[in-house]
C-alpha positions in Angstrom: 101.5 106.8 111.8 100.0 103.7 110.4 101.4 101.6 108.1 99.2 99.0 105.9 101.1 96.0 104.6 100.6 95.3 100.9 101.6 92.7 98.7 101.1 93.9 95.2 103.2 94.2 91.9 102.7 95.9 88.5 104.8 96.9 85.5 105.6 100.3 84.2 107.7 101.6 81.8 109.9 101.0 78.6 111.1 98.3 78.8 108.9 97.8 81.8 110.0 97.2 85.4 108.0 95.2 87.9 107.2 97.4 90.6 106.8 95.9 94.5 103.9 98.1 96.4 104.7 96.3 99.8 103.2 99.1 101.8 100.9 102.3 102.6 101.8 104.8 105.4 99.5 107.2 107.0 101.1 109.9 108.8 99.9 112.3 110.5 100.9 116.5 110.7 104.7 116.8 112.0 105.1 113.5 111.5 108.7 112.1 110.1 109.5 109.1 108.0 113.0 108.1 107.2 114.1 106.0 104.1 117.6 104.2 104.3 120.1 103.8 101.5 122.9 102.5 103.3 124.3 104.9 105.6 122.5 107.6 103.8 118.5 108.8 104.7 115.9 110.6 103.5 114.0 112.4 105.4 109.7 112.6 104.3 107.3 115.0 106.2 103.5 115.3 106.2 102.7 118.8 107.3 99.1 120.5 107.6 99.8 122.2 103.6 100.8 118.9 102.3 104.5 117.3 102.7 108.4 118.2 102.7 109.6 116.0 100.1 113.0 116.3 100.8 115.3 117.4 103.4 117.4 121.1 102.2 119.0 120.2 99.0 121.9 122.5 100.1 122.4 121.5 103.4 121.0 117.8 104.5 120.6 116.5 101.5 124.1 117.1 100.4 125.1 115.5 103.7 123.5 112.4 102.8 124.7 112.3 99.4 121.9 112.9 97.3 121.6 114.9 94.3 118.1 116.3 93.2 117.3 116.2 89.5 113.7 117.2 87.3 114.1 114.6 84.9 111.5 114.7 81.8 109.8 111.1 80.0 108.9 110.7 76.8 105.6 111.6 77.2 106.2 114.8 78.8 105.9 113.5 82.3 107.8 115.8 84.7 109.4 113.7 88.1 111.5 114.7 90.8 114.6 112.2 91.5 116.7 112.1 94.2 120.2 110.1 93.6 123.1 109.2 95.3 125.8 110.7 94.3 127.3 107.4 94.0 125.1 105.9 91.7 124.7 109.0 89.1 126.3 106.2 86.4 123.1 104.0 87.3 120.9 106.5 87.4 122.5 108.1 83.7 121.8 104.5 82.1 118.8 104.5 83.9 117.9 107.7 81.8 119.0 106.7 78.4 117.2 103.3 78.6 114.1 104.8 79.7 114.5 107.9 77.3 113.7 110.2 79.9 115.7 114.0 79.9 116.9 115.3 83.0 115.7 118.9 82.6 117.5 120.4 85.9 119.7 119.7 88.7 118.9 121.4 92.1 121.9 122.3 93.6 122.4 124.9 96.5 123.4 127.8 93.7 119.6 128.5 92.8 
């Protein structure tokens, strides 16, 4: 892995949020990054075929306390989300203020 510090910012967005790009990672094949949110993580994999973006959505995932959503902008712009289940109210205001759709929720019943 390599990691290249950064130290840039930029806006996106209605209203528009400034946006902190503090860092690049280069990973190599089989090679794991973890993200912290509080006691929770999230898992990231670079594999030869491109990368794991999350961990099982029914099993690890759900163990962690995230929730996996296809949420849709106003442009037609299609992202994946993962939120903790303890934010969903942040993450619904978060949606309504950006006037974005959430157009499924992944759950282990698919």
């Amino acid at each position: 892995m390599k990691i290249i510090k950064k130290n840039r910012k930029f806006k996106v967005g209605k209203p528009k949020v400034t946006i902190n790009h503090v860092a690049d990672v280069i990973l190599k094949n089989d090679e794991l990054v973890n993200f912290k949110f509080g006691k929770s993580i999230y898992d990231f994999v670079k594999k030869n075929w491109g990368f794991y973006l999350t961990g099982s959505i029914n099993r690890r995932l759900k163990k962690e306390g995230f929730k996996i959503i296809i949420v849709k902008n106003k442009t037609s712009q299609i992202y994946l989300m993962a939120v903790h289940k303890h934010k969903m109210d942040k993450f619904i205001k978060y949606c309504k203020d950006h006037k974005q759709k959430i157009i499924k929720r992944l759950t282990n019943k698919i």
